[in-house]
C-alpha positions as CSV (number, residue, x, y, z in Angstrom):
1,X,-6.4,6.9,10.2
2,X,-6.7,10.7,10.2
3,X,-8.6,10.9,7.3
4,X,-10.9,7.5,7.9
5,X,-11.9,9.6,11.1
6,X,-12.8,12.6,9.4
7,X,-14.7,11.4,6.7
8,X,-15.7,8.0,7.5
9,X,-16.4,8.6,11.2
10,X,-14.2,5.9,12.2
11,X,-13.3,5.5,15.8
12,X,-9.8,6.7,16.6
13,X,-8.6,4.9,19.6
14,X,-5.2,5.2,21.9
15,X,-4.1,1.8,21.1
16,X,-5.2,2.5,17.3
17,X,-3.0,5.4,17.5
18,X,0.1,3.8,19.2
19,X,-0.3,0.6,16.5
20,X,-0.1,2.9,13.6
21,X,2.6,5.1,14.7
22,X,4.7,2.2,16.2
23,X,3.9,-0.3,12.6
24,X,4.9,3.4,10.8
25,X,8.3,3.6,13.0
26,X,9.1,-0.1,12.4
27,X,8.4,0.9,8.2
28,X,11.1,4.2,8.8
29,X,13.4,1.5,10.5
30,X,13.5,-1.2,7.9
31,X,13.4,1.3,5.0
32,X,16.8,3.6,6.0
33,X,18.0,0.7,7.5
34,X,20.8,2.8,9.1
35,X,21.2,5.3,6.3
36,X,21.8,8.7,8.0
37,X,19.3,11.3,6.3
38,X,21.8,13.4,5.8
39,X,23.7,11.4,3.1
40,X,19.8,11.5,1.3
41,X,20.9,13.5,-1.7
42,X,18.0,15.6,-3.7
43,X,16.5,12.5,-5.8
44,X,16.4,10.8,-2.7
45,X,14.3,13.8,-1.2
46,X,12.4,13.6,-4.3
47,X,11.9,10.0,-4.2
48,X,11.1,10.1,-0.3
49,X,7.9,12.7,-0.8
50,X,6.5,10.9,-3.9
51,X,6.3,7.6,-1.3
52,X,4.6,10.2,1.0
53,X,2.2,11.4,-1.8
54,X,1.4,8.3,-2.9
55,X,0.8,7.1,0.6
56,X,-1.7,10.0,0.9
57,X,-3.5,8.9,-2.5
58,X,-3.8,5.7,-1.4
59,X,-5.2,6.3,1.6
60,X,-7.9,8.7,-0.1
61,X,-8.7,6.5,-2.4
62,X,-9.5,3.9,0.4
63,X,-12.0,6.3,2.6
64,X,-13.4,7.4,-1.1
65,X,-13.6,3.9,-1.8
66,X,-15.1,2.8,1.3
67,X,-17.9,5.5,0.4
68,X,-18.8,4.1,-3.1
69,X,-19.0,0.5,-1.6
70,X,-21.7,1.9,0.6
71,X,-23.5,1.8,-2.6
72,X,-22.1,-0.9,-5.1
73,X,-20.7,-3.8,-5.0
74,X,-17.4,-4.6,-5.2
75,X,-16.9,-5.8,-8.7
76,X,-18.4,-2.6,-10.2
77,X,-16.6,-0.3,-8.1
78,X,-13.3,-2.3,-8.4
79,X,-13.9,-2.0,-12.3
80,X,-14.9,1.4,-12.5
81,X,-11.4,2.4,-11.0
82,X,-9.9,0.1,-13.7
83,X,-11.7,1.6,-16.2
84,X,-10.6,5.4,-15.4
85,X,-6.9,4.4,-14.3
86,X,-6.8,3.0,-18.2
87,X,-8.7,6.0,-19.3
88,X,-6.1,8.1,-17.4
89,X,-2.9,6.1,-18.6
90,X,-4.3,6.2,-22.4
91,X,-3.0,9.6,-23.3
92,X,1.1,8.8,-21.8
93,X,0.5,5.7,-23.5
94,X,0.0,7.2,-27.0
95,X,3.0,10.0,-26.1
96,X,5.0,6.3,-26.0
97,X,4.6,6.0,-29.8
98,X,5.8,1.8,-29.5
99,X,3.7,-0.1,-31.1
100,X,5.8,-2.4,-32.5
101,X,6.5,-3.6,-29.1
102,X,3.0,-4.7,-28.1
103,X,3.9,-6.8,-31.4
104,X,6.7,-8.0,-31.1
105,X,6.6,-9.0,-27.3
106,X,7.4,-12.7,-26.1
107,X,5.1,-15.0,-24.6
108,X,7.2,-14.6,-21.2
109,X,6.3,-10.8,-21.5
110,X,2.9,-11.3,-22.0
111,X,2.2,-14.0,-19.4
112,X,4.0,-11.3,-17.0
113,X,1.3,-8.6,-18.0
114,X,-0.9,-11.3,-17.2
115,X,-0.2,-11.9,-13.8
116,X,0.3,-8.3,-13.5
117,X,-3.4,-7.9,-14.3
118,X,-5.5,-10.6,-13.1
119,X,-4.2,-12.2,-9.7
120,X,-1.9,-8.7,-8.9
121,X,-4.2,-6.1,-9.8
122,X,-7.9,-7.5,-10.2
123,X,-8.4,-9.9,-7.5
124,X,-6.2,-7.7,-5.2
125,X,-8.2,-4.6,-5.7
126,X,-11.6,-6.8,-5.3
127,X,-10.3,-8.3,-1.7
128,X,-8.9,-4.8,-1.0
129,X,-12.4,-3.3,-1.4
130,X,-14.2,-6.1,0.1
131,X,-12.4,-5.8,3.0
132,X,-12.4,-2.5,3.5
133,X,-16.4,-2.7,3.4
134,X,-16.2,-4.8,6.1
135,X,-13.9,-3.7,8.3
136,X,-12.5,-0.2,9.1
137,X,-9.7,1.5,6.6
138,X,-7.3,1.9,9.3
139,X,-7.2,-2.0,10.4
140,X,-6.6,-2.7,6.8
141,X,-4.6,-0.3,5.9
142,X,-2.2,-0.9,8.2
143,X,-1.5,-4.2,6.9
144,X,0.5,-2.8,4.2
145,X,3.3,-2.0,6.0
146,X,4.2,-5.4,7.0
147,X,4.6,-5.1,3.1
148,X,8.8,-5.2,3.5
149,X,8.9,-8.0,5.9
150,X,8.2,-10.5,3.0
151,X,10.4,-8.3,0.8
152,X,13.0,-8.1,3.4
153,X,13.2,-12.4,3.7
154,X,12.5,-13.4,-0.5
155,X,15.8,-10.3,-0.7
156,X,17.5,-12.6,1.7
157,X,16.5,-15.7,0.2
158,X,17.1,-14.9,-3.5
159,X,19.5,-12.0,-3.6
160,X,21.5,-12.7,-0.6
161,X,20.8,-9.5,0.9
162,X,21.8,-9.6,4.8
163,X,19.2,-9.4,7.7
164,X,20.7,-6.6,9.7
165,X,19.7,-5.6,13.5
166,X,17.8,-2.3,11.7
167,X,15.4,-5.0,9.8
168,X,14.6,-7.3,12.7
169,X,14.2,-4.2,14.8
170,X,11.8,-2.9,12.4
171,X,9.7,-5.7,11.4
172,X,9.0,-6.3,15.0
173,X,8.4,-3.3,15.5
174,X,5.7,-3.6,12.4
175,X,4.7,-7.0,13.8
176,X,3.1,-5.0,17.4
177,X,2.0,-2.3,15.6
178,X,-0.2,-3.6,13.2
179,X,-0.9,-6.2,16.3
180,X,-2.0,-3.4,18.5
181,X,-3.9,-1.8,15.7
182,X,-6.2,-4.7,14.7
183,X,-7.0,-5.7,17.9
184,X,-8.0,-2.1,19.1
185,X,-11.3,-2.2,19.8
186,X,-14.4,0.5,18.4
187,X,-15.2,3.1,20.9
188,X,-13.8,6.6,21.1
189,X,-11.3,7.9,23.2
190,X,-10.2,11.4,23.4
């Protein structure tokens, strides 16, 4: 939001402000889901600010991205970013040394790279970027954090993991959040 403000000139409303920090809350809740932070041991910690870093790249990459779609389309900007992320990955790739895997992979392994690429990577990042053309980054953004919800019930569903009080609490909190965030309107408040 903070970000999309500065560089976007985005509105930054009170009920925009309220939604994100209340969806955020709701995300902290269903995440520690009672863990105390001070059992978090040092990889935790370490684990805890890469989220947080990645979070941050992620949301610069949506207000840069929101920039170049002012001036291409979505499909070119959308493969442009592929095309660098591979360029990037190409050098720890080669570090690997494996070819033989890449040969002697099974066809289950392959249709997961698959879906991996096309409806989980490709069409995901074209929708992303249409919609954040659109719309402003903050409304979409914050529709990631419903993300655990889903997890949450499948975890339930498939791995028996329980609901506990911390999850529902959360996810409803996450629910009025993002609620209050989309349906904050444009104009500036200070």
């Amino acid at each position: 939001m903070l970000l999309s403000a500065a560089f976007l000139n985005e509105p930054v409303t009170r009920r925009k402000t309220v939604g994100v920090f209340v969806s955020f809350l709701g995300v902290i809740v269903i995440t520690t889901r009672s863990a105390s932070t001070a059992s978090l041991n040092l990889l935790e910690l370490v684990g805890v600010l890469l989220m947080v870093v990645a979070a941050f790249c992620w949301a610069a990459y949506s207000v840069l991205g929101k920039k170049v779609l002012q001036r291409y389309s979505t499909a070119v900007a959308t493969s442009c970013a592929f095309l660098l992320g591979t360029l990037y990955l190409i050098p720890f790739a080669l570090t690997e040394g494996r070819t033989d895997a890449l040969l002697n992979s099974s066809c289950l392994a392959w249709l997961s790279v698959v879906y991996l690429a096309i409806p989980s990577s490709v069409i995901a990042y074209i929708l992303w970027n249409r919609t954040i053309r659109e719309t402003d980054v903050t409304k979409v953004a914050v529709s990631l954090y419903t993300i655990p919800i889903p997890t949450a019930i499948l975890s339930y569903l498939f791995l028996g993991e329980m609901i506990t009080y911390s999850l529902v609490l959360g996810g409803t909190l996450v629910i009025i959040g993002v609620y209050l965030t989309e349906s904050s309107r444009s104009s500036h408040y200070a």
